[in-house]
N, CA, C and O atoms as a printed pandas DataFrame, in Angstrom:
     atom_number atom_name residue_name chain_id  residue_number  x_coord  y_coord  z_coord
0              1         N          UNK        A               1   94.937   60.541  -19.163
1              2        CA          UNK        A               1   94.821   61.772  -18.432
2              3         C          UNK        A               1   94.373   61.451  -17.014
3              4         O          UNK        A               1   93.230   61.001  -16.940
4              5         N          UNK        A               2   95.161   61.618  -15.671
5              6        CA          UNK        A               2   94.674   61.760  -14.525
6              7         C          UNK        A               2   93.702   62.723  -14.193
7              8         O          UNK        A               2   93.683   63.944  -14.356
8              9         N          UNK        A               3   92.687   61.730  -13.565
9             10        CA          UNK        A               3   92.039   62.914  -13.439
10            11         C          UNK        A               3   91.623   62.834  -11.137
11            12         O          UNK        A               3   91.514   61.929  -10.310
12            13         N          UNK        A               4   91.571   63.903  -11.120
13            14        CA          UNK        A               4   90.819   64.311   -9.632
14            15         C          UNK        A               4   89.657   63.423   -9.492
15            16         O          UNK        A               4   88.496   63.832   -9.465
16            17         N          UNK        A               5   89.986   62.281   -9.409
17            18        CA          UNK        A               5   88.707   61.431   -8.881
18            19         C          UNK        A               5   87.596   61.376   -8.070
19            20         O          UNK        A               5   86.854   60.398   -8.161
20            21         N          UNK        A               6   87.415   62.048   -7.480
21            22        CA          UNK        A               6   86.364   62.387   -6.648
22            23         C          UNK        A               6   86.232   63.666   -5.999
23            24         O          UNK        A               6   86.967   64.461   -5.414
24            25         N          UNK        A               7   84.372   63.516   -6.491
25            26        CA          UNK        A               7   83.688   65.558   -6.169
26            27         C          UNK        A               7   82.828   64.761   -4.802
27            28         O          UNK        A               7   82.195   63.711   -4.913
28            29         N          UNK        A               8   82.942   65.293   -3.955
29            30        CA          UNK        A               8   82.115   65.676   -2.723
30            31         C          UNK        A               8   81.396   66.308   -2.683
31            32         O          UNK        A               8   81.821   67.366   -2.220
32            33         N          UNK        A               9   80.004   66.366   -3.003
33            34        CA          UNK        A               9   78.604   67.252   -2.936
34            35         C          UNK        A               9   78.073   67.479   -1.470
35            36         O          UNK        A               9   77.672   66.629   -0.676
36            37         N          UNK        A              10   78.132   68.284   -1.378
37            38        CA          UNK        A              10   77.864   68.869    0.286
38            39         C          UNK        A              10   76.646   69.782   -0.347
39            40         O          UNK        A              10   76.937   70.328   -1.411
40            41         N          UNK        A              11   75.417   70.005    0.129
41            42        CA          UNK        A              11   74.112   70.276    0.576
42            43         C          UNK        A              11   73.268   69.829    0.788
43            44         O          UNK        A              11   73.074   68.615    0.725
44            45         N          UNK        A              12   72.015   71.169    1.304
45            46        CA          UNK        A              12   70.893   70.114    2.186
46            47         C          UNK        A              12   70.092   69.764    1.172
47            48         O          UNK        A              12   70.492   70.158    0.077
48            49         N          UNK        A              13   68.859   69.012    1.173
49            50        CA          UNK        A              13   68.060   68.368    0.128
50            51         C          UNK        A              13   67.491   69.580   -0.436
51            52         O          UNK        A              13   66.807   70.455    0.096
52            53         N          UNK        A              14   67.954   69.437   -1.726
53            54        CA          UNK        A              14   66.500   70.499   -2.967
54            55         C          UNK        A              14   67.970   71.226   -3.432
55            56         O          UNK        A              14   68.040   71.797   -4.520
56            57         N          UNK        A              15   69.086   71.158   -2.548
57            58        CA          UNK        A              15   69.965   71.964   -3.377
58            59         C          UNK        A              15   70.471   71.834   -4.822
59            60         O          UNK        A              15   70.867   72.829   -5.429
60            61         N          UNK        A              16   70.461   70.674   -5.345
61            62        CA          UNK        A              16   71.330   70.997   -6.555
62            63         C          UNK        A              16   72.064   69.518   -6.868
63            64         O          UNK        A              16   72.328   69.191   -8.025
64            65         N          UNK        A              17   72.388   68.597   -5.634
65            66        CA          UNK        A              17   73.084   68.071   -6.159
66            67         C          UNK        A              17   73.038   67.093   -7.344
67            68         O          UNK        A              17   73.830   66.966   -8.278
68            69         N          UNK        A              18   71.912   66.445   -7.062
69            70        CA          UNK        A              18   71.739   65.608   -8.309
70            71         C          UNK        A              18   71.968   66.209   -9.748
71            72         O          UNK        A              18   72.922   65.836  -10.430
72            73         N          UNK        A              19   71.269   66.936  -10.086
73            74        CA          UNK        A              19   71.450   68.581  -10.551
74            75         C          UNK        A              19   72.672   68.424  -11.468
75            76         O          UNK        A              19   72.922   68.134  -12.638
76            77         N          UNK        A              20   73.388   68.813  -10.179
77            78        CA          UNK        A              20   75.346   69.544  -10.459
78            79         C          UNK        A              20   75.644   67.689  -11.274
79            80         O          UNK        A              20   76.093   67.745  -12.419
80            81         N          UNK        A              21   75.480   66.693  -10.883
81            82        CA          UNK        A              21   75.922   65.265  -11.315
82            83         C          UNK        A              21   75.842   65.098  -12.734
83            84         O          UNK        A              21   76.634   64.684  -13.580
84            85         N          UNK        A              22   74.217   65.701  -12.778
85            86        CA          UNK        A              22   73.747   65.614  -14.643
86            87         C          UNK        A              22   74.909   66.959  -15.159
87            88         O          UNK        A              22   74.799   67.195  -16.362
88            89         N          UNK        A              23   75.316   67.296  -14.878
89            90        CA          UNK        A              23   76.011   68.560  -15.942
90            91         C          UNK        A              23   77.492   67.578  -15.771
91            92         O          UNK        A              23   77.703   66.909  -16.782
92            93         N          UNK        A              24   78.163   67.462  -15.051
93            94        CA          UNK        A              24   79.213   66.375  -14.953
94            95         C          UNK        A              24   79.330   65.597  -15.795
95            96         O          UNK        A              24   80.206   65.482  -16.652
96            97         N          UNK        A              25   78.058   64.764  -15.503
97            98        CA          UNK        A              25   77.813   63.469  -16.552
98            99         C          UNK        A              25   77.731   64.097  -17.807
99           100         O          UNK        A              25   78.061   63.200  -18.583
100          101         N          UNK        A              26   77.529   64.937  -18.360
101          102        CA          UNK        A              26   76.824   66.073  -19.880
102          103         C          UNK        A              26   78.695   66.330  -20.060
103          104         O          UNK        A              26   79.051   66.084  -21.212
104          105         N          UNK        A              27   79.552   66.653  -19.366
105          106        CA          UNK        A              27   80.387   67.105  -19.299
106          107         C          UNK        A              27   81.753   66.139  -19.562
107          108         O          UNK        A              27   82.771   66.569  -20.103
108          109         N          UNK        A              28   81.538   64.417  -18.956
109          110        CA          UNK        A              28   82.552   63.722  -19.260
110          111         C          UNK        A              28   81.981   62.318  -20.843
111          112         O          UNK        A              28   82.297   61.170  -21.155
112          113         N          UNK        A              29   81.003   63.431  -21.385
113          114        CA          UNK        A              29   80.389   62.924  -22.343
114          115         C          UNK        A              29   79.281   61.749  -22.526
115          116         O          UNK        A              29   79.193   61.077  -23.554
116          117         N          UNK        A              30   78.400   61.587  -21.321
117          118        CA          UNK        A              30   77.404   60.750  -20.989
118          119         C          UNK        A              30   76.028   61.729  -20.840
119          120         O          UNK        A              30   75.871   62.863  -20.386
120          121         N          UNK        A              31   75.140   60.773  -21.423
121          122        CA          UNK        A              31   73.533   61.433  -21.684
122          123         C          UNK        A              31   73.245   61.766  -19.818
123          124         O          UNK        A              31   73.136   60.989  -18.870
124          125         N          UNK        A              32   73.210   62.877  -19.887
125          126        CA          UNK        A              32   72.560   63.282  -18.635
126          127         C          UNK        A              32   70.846   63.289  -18.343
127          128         O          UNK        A              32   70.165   63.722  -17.413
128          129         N          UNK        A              33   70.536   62.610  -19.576
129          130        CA          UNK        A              33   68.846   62.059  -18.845
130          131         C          UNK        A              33   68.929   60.443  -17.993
131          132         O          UNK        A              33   68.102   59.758  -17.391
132          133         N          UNK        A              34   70.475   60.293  -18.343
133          134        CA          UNK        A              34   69.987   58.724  -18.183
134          135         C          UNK        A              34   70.391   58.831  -16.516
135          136         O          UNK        A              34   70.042   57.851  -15.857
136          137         N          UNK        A              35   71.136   59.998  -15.732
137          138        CA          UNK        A              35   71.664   59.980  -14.894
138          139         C          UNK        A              35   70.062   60.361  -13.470
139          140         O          UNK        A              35   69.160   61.183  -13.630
140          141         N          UNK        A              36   70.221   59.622  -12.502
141          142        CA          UNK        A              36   69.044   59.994  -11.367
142          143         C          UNK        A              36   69.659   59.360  -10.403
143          144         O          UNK        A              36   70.611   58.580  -10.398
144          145         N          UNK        A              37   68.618   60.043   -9.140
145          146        CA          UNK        A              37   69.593   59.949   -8.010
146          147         C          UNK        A              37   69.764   58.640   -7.349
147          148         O          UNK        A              37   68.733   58.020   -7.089
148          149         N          UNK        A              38   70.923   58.115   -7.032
149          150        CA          UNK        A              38   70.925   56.307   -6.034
150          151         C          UNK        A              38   70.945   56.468   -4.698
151          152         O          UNK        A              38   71.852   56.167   -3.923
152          153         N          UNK        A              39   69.811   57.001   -4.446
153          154        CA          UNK        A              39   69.326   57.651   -2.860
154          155         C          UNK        A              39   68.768   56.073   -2.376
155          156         O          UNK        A              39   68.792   55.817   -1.172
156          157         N          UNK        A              40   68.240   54.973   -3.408
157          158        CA          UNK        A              40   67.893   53.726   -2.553
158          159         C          UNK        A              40   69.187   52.841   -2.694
159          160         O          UNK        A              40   69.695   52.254   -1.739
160          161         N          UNK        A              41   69.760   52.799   -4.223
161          162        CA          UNK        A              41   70.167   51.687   -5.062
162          163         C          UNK        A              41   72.110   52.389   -4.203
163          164         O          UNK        A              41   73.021   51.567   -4.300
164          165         N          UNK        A              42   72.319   53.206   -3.787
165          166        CA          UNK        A              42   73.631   53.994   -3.318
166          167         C          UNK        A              42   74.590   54.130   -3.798
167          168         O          UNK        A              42   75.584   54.738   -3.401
168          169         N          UNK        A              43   74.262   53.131   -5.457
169          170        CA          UNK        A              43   75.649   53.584   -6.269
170          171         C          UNK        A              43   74.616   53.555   -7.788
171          172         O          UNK        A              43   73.647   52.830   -8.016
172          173         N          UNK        A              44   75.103   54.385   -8.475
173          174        CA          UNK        A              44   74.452   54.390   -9.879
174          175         C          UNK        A              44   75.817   54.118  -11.151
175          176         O          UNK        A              44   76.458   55.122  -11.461
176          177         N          UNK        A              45   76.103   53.092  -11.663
177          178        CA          UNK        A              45   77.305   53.375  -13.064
178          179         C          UNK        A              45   76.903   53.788  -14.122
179          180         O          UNK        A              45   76.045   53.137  -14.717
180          181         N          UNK        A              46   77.391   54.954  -14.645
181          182        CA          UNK        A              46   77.158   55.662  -16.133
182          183         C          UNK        A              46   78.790   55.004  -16.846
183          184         O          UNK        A              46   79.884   55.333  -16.389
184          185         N          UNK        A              47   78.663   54.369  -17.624
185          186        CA          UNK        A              47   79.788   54.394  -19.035
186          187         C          UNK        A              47   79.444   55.443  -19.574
187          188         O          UNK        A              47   78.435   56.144  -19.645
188          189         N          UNK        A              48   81.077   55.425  -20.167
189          190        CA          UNK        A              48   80.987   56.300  -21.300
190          191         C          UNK        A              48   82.393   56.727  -21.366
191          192         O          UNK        A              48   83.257   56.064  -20.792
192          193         N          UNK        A              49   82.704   57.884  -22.086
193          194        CA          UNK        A              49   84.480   57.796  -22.477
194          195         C          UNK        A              49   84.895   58.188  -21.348
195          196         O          UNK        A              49   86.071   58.547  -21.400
196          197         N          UNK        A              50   84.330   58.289  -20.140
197          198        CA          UNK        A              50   85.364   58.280  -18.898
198          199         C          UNK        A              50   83.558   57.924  -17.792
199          200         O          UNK        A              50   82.530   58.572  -17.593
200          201         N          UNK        A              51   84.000   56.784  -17.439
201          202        CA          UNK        A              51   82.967   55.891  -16.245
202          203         C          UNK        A              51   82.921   56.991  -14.982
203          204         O          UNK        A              51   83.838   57.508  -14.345
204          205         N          UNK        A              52   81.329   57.143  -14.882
205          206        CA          UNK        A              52   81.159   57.863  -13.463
206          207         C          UNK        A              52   80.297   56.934  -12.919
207          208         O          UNK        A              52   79.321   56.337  -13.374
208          209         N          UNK        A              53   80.966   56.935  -11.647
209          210        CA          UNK        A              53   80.425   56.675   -9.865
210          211         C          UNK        A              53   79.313   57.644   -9.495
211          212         O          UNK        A              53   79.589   58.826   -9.291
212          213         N          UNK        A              54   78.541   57.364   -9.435
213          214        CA          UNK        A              54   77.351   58.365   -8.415
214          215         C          UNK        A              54   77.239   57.640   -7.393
215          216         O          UNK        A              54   77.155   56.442   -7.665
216          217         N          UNK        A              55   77.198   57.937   -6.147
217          218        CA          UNK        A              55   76.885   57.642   -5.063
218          219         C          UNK        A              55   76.009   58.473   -4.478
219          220         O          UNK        A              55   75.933   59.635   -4.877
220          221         N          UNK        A              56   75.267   58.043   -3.516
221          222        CA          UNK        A              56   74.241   59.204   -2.497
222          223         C          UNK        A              56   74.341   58.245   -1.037
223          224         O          UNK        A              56   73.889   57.115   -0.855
224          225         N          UNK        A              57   75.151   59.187   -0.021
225          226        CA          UNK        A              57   74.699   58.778    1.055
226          227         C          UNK        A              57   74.075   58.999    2.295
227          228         O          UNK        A              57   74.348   58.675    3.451
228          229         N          UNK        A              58   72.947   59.788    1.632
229          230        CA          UNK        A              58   71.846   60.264    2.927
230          231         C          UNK        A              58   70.785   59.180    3.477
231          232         O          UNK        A              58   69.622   59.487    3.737
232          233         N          UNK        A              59   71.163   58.246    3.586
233          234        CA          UNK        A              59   70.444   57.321    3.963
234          235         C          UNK        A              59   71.441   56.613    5.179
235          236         O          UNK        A              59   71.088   55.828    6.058
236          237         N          UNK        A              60   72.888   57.205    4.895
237          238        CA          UNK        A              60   74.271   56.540    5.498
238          239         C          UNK        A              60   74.500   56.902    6.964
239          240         O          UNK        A              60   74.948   58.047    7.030
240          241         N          UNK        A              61   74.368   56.395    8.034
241          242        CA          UNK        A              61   74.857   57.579    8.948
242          243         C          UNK        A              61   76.167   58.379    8.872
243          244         O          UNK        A              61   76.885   57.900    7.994
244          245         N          UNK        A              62   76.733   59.449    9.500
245          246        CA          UNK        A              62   77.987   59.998    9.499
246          247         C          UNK        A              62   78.544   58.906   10.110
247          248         O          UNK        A              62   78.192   58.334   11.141
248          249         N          UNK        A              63   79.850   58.575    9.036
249          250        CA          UNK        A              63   80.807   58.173    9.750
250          251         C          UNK        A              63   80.692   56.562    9.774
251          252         O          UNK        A              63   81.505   55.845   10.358
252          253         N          UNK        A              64   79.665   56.133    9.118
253          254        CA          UNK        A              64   79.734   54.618    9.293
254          255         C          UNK        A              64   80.246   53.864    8.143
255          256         O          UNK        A              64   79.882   54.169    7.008
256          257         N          UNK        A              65   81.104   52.855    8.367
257          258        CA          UNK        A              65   81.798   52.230    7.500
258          259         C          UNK        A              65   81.291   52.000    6.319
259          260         O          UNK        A              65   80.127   51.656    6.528
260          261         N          UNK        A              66   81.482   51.994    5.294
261          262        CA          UNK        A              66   79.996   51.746    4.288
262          263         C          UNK        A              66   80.975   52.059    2.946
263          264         O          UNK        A              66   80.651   51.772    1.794
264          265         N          UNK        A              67   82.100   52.635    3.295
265          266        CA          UNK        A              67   83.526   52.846    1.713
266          267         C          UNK        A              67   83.556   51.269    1.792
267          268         O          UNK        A              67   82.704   50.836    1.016
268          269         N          UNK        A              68   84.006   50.584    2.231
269          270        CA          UNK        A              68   84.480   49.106    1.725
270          271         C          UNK        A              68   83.508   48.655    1.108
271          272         O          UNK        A              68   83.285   48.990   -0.055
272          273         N          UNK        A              69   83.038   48.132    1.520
273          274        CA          UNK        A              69   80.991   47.842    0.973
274          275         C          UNK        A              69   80.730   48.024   -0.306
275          276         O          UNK        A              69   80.395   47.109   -1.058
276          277         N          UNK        A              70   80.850   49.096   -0.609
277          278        CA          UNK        A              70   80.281   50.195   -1.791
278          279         C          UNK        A              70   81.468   49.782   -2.758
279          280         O          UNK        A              70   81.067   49.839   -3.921
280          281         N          UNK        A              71   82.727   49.406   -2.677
281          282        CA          UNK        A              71   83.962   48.986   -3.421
282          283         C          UNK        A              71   84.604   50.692   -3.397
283          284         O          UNK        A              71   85.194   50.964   -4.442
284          285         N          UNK        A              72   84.571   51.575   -2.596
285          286        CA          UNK        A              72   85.310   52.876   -3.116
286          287         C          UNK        A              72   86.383   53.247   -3.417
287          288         O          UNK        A              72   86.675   54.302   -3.980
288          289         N          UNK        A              73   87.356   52.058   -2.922
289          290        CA          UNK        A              73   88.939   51.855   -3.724
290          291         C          UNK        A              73   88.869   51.596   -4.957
291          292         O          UNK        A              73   89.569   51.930   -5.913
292          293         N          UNK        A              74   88.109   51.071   -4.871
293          294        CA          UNK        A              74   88.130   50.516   -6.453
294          295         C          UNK        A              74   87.663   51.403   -7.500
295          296         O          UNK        A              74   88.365   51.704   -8.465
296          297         N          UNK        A              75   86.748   51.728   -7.357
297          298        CA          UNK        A              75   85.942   52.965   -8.351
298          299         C          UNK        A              75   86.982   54.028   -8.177
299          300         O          UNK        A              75   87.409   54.460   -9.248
300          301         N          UNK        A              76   87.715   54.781   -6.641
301          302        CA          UNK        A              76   89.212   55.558   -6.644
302          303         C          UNK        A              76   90.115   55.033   -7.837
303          304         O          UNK        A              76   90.498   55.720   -8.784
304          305         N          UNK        A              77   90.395   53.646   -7.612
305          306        CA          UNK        A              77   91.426   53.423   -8.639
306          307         C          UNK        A              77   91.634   53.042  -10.022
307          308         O          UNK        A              77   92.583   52.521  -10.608
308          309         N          UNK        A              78   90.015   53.608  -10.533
309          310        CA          UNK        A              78   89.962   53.189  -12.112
310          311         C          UNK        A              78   89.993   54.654  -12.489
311          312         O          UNK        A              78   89.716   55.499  -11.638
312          313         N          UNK        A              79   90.451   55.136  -14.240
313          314        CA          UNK        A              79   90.262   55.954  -14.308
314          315         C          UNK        A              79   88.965   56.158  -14.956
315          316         O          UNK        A              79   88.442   55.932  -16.047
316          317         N          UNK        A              80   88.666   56.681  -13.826
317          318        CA          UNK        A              80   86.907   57.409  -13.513
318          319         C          UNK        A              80   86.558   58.641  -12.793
319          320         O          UNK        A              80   87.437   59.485  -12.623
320          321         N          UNK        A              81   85.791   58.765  -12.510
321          322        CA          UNK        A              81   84.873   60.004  -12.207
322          323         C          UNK        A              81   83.846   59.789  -10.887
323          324         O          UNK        A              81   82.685   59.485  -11.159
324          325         N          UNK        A              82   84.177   59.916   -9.638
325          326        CA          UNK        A              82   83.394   59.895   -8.012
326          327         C          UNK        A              82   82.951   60.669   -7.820
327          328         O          UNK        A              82   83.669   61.632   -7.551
328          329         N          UNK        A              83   81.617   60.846   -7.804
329          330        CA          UNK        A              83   80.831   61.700   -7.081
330          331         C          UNK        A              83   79.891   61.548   -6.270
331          332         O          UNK        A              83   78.712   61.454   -6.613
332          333         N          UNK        A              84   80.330   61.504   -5.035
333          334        CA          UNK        A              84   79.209   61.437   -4.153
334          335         C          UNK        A              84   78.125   62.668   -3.039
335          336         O          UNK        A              84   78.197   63.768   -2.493
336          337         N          UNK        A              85   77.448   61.830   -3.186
337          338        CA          UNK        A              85   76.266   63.220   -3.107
338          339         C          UNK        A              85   76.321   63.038   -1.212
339          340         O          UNK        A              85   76.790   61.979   -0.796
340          341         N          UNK        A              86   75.864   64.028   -0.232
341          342        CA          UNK        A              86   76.223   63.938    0.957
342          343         C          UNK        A              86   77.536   63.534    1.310
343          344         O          UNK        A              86   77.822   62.950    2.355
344          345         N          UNK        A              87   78.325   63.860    0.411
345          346        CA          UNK        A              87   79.791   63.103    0.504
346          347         C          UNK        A              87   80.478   63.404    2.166
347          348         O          UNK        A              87   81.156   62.523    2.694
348          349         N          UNK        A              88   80.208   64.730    2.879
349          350        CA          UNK        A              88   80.854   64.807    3.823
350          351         C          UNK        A              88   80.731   63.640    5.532
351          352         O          UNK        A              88   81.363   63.555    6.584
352          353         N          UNK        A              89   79.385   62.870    4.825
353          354        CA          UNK        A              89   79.510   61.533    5.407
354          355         C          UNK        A              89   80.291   61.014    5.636
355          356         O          UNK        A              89   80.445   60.624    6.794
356          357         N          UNK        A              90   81.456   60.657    4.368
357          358        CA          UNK        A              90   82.800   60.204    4.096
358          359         C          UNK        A              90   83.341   59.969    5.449
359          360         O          UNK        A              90   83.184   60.953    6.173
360          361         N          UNK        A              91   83.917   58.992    6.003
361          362        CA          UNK        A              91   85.337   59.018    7.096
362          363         C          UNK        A              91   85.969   59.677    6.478
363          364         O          UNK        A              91   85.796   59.626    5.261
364          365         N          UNK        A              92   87.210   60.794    7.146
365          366        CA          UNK        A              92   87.862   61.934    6.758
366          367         C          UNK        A              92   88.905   60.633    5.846
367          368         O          UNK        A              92   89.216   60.994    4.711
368          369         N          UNK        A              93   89.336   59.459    6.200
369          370        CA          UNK        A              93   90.582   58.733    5.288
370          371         C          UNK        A              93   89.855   58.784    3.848
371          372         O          UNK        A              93   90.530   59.011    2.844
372          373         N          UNK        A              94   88.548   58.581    3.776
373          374        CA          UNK        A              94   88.291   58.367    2.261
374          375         C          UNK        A              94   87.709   59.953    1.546
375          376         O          UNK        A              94   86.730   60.085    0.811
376          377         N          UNK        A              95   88.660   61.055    2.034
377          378        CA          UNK        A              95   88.704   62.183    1.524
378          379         C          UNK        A              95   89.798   62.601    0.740
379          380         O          UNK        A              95   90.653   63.372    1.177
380          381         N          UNK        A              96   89.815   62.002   -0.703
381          382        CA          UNK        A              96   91.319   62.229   -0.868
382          383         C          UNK        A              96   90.861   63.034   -1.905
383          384         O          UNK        A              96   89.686   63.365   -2.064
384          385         N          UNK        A              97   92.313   63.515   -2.991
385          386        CA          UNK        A              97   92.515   64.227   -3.595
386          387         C          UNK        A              97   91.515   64.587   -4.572
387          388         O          UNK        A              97   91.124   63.629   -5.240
388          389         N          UNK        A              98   90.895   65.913   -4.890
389          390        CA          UNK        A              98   89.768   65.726   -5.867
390          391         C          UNK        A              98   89.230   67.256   -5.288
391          392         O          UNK        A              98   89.938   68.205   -4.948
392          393         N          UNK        A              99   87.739   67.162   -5.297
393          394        CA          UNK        A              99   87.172   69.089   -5.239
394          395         C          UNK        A              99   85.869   68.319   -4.248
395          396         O          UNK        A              99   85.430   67.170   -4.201
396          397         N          UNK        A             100   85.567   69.487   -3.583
397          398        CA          UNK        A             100   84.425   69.867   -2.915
398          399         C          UNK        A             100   83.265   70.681   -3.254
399          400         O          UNK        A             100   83.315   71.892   -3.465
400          401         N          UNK        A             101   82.600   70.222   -3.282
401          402        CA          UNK        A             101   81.652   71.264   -4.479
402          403         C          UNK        A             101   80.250   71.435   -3.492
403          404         O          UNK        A             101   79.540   70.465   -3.227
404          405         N          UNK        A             102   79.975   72.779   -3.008
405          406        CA          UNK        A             102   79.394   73.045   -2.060
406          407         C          UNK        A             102   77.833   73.575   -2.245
407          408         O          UNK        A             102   77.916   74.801   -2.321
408          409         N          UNK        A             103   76.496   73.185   -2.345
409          410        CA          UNK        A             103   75.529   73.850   -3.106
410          411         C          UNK        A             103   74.663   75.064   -2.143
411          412         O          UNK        A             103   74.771   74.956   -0.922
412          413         N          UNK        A             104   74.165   75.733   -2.474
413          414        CA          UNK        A             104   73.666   76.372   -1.208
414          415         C          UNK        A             104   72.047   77.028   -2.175
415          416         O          UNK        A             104   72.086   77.599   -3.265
416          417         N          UNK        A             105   71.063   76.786   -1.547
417          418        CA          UNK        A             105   69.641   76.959   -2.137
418          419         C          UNK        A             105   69.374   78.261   -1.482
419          420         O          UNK        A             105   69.332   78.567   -0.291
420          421         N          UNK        A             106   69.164   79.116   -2.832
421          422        CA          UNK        A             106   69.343   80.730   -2.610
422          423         C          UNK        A             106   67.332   81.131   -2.612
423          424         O          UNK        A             106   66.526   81.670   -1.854
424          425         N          UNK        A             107   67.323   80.479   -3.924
425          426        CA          UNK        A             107   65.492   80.243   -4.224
426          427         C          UNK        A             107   65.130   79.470   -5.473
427          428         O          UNK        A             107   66.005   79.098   -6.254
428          429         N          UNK        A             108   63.731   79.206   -5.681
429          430        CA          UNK        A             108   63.491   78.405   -6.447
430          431         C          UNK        A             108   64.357   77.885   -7.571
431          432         O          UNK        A             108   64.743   76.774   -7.936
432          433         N          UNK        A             109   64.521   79.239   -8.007
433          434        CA          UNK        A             109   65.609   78.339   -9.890
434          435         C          UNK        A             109   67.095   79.158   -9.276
435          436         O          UNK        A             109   68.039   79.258  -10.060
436          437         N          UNK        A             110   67.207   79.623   -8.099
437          438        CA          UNK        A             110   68.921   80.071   -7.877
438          439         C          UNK        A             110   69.515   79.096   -6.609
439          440         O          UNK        A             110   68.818   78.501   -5.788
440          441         N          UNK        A             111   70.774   79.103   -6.675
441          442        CA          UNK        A             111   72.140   78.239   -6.355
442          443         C          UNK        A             111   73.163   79.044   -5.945
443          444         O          UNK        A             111   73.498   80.074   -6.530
444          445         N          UNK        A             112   73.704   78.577   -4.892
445          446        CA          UNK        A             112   75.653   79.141   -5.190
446          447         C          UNK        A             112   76.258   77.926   -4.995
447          448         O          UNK        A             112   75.843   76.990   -4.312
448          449         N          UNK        A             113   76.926   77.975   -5.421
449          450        CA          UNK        A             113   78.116   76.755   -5.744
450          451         C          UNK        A             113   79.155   77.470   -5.595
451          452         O          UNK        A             113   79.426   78.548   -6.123
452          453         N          UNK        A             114   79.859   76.730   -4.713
453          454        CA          UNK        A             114   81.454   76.681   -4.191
454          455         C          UNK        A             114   82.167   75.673   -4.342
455          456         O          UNK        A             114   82.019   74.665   -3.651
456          457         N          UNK        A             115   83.175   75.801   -5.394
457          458        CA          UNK        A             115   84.281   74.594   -5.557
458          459         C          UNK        A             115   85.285   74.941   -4.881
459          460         O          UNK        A             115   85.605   76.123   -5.006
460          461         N          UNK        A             116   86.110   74.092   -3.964
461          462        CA          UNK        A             116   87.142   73.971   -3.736
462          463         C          UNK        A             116   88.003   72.597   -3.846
463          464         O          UNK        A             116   87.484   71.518   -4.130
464          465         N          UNK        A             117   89.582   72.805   -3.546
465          466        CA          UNK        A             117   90.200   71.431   -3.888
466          467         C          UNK        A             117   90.267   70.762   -2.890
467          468         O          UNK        A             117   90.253   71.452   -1.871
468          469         N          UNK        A             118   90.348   69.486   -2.694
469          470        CA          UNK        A             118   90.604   69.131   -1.456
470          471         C          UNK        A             118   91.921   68.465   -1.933
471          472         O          UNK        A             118   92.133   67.692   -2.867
472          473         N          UNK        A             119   92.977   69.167   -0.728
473          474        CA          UNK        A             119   94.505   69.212   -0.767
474          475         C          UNK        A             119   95.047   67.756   -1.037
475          476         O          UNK        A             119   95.748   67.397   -1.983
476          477         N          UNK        A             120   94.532   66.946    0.081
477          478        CA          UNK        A             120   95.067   65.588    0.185
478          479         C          UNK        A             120   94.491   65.058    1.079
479          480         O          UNK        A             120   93.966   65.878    1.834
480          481         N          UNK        A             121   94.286   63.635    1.452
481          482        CA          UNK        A             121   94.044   62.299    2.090
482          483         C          UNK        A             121   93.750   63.118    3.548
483          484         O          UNK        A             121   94.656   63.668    4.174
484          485         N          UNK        A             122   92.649   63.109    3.886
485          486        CA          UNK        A             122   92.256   63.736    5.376
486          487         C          UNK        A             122   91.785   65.008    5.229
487          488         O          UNK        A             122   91.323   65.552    6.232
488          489         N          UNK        A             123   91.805   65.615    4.163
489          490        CA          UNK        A             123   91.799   66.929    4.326
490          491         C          UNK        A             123   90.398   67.473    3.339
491          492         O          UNK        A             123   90.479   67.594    2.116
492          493         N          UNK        A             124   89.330   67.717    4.017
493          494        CA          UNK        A             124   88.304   68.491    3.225
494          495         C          UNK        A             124   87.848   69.807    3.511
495          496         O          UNK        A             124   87.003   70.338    2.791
């Protein structure tokens, strides 16, 4: 099964994202206690019947090279599961096909979340 390889977590800190990752991970059948954020370590691997990528790159500046590094073709081209947290860091080339998932901190225990798709290669 193909799947949309990579979610782009866009919000500011306290929103959700780590959060939104554990229900993902709960979701492509991996223990979501074991999942926390790689805000130092910048990539976290969960196995399981479909391998997720966590990434976090608020530590990254915008825009600095740091996809090669990290192997992000590679984790793109297995079938797996990308999610990176501050994703709109991303250079617009390593925005490809997959969803945008937008968090927005309403108050303490509330959220809005906005999914959208992202069309293709450049486009978020």
């Amino acid at each position: 099964m193909p799947l949309p390889a990579l979610a782009i977590l866009v919000g500011d800190l306290g929103s959700g994202k780590t959060v939104f990752v554990k229900g993902l991970a709960a979701g492509l059948g991996i223990d979501p206690a074991e999942v926390s954020s790689p805000s130092f370590t910048l990539v976290n691997i969960y196995d399981g019947p479909i391998r997720l990528f966590h990434l976090d790159l608020y530590r990254i500046p915008e825009g600095a090279p740091i996809e090669e590094q990290l192997g992000l073709a590679e984790m793109l081209a297995e079938e797996a599961m990308v999610a990176v947290e501050w994703g709109e860091r991303l250079r617009p080339e390593w925005k490809t096909d997959g969803w945008q998932v937008r968090l927005r901190w309403i108050a303490e225990d509330t959220r809005e979340i906005t999914i959208s798709r992202i069309a293709g290669r450049g486009q978020a």
